[in-house]
C-alpha positions as CSV (number, residue, x, y, z in Angstrom):
1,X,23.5,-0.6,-10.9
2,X,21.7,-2.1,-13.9
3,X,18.7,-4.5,-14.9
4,X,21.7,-7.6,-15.3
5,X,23.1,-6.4,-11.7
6,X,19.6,-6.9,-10.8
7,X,18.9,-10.0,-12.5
8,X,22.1,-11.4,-10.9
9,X,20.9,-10.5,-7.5
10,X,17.4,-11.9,-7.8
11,X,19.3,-15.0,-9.3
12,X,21.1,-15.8,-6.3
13,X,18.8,-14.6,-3.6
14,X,15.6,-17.1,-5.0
15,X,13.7,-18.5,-2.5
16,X,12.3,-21.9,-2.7
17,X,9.6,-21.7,-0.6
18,X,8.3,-18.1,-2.0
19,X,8.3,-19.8,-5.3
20,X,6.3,-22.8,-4.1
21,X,4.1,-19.9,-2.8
22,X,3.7,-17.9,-5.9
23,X,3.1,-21.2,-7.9
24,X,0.4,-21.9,-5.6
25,X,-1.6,-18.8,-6.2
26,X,-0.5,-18.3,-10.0
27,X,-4.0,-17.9,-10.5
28,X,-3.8,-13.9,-8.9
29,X,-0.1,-13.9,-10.3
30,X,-1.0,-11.7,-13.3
31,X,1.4,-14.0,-15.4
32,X,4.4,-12.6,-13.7
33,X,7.6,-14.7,-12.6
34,X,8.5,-14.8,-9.6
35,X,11.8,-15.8,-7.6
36,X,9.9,-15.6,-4.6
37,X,11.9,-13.0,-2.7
38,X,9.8,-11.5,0.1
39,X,9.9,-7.4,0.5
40,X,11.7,-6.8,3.4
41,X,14.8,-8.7,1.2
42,X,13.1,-6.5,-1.8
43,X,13.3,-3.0,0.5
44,X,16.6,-3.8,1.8
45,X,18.3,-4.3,-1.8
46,X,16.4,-1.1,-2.6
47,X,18.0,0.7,-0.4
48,X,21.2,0.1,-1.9
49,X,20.4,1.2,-5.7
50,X,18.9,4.6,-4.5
51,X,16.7,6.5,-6.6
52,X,16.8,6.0,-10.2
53,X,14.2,6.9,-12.5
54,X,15.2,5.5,-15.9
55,X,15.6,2.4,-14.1
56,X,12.3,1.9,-12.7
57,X,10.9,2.5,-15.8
58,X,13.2,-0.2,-17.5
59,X,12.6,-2.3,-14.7
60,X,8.9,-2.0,-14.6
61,X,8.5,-3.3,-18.5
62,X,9.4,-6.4,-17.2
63,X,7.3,-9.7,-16.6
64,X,9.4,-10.4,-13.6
65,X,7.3,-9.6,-10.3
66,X,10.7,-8.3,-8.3
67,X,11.6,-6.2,-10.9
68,X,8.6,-4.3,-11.0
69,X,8.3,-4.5,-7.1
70,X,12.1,-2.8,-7.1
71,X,10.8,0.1,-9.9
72,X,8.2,0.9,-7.4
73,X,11.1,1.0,-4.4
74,X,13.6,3.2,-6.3
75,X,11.5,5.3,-8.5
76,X,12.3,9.0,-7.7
77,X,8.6,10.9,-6.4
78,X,10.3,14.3,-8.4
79,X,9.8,12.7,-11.2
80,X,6.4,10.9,-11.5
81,X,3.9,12.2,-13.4
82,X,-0.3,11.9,-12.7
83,X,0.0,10.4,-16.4
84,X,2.4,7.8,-15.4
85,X,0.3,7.3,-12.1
86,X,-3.1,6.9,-13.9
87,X,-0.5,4.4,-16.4
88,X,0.9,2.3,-13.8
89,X,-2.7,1.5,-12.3
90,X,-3.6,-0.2,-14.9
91,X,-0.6,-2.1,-15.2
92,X,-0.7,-3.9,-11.8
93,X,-1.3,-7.4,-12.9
94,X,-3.7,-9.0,-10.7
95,X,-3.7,-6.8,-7.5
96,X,-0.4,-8.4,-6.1
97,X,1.9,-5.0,-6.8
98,X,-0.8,-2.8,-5.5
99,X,0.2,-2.6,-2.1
100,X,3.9,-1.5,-2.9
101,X,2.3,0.5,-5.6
102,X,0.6,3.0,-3.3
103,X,1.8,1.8,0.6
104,X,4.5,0.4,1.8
105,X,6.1,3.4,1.4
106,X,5.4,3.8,-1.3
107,X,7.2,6.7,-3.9
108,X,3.9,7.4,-5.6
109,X,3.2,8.9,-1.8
110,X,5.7,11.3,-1.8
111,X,4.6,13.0,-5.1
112,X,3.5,16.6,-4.5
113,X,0.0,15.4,-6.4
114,X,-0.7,12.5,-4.1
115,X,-3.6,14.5,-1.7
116,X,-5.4,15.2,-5.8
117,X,-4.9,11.5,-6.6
118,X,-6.0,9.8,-3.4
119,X,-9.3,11.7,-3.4
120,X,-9.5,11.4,-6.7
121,X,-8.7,7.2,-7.1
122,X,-11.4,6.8,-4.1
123,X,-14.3,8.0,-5.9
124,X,-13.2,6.2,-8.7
125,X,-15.7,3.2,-10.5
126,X,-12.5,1.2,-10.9
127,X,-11.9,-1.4,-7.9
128,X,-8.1,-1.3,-8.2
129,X,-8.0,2.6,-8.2
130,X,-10.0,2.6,-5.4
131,X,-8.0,0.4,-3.6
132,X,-4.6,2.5,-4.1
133,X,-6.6,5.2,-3.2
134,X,-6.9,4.0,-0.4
135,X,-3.2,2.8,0.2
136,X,-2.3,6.7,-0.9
137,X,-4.6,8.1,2.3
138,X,-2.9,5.6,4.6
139,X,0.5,7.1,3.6
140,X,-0.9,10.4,4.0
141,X,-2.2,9.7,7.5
142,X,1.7,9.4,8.5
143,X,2.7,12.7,7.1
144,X,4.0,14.9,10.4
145,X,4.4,18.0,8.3
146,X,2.5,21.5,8.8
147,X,1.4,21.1,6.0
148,X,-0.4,17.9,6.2
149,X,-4.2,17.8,5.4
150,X,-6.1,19.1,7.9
151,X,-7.7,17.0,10.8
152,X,-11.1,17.8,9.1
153,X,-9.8,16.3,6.2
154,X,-9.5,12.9,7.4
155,X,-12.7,13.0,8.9
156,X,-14.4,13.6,6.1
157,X,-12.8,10.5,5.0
158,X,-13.1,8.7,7.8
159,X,-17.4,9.4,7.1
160,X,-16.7,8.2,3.6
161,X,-15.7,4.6,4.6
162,X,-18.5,4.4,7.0
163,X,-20.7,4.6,4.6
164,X,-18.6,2.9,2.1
165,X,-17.2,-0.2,4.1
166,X,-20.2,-2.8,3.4
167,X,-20.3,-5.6,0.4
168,X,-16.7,-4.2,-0.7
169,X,-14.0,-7.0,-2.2
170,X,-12.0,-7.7,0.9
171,X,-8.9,-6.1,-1.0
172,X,-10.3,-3.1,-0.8
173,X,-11.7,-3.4,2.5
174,X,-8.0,-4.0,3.6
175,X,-7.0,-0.7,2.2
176,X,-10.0,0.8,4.3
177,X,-9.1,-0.4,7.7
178,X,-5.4,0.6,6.7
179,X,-6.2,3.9,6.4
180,X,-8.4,4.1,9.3
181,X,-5.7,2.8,10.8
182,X,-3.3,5.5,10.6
183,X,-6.0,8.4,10.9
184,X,-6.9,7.1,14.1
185,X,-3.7,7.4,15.1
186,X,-3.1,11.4,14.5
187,X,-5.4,12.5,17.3
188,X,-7.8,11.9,19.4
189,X,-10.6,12.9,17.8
190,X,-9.9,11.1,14.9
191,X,-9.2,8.2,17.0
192,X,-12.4,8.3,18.6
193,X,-14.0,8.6,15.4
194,X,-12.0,5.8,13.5
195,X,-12.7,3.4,16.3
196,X,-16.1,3.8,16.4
197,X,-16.5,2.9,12.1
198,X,-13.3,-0.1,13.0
199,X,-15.5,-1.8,15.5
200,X,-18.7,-1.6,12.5
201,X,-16.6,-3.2,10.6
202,X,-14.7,-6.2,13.1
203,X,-11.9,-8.5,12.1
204,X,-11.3,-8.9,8.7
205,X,-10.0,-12.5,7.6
206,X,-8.1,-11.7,4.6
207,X,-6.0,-15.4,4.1
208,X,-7.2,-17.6,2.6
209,X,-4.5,-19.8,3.8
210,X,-5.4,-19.2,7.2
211,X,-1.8,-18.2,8.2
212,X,-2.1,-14.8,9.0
213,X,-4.5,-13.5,12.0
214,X,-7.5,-11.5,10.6
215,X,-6.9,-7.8,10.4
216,X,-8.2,-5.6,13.9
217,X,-8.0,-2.5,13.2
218,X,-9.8,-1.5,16.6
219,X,-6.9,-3.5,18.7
220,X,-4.5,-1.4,16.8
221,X,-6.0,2.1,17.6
222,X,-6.7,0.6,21.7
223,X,-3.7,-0.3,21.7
224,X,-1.8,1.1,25.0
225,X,0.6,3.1,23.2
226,X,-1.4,4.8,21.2
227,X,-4.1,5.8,23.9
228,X,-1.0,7.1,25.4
229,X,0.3,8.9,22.4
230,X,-2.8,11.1,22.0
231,X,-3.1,11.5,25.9
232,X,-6.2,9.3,26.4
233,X,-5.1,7.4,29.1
């Protein structure tokens, strides 16, 4: 696979409507194309180049918004540097790669660094670092492994954002309630504690086209499932 395979692809996979959309907020566009291609589409095609470090960097010197959201899918986590990290933030062109850039799954999470550089983007003076901050404690929320961070850990972050949450850009408030999100829903005492900073915070309206339901992070973590999952009902 190579950038014209790529370009090819993206070519014949444009979508009308996602165009329509992107030219309706080029404003927040960071002066990147776009061929409108949502990310499920994006992830799936991902999937099929595998990892590929020199390509994702090619990829990501690109103006073209897919490209660089396909770098971010394929890049290989054995290879990324904090450098290229600290690089890449910089480089995220409005805000509207952030989320793959440090969620989504993103491969920045699966760095042996990422614990250092979440803690370390969250107490950060720069909005968009703190934001992927952010997005990097979500994704560590979901790690299963022994040797995840410990359940104090997220606590102490958990505090943080209750202190934190108020007058904050609703960007970055998103990436808050995210990661509440998935600490409250590694044990029961985090739950309890997460819920009780989600429900401070509410709903959080975060379309301004009004399309999308605002964000309840405290339905999420009441949700019967997970009450279940951590043996609370």
């Amino acid at each position: 696979m190579n950038k014209l395979n790529i370009l090819e692809f993206l070519q014949s996979n444009q979508d009308e409507r996602g165009i329509a959309h992107w030219q309706k907020h080029v404003d927040k566009s960071g002066g990147l194309k776009s061929f409108g291609i949502g990310l499920t589409r994006l992830r799936k095609f991902a999937k099929t180049i595998g990892r590929d470090a020199d390509l994702a960097d090619e990829l990501w010197h690109t103006d073209i918004y897919e490209m660089k959201i396909l770098s971010l899918l394929i890049d290989d986590p054995k290879m990324i540097t904090i450098e290229q990290a600290e690089r890449q933030v910089e480089q995220l062109n409005g805000g509207y790669l952030a989320h793959v850039f440090s969620s989504c799954d993103a491969k920045l999470a699966k760095t042996p660094f990422v614990v250092e550089l979440a803690d370390k983007w969250i107490e950060s003076d720069d909005h968009q670092r703190v934001r992927c901050g952010y997005g990097l404690l979500y994704e560590i929320s979901k790690d299963k492994r022994k040797s995840a961070p410990s359940e104090g850990y997220f606590l102490t972050h958990v505090e943080k954002i209750d202190k934190r949450y108020s007058n904050q850009s609703v960007n970055v408030l998103m990436a808050m309630a995210a990661a509440l999100m998935g600490m409250g829903k590694r044990t029961a005492t985090l739950n309890a504690a997460a819920l009780m900073v989600a429900n401070k915070i509410g709903p959080i309206d975060f379309d301004p086209d009004g399309r999308c339901d605002p964000m309840d992070v405290s339905k999420h973590l009441n949700a019967e499932y997970v009450q279940k999952k951590l043996g609370l009902v």
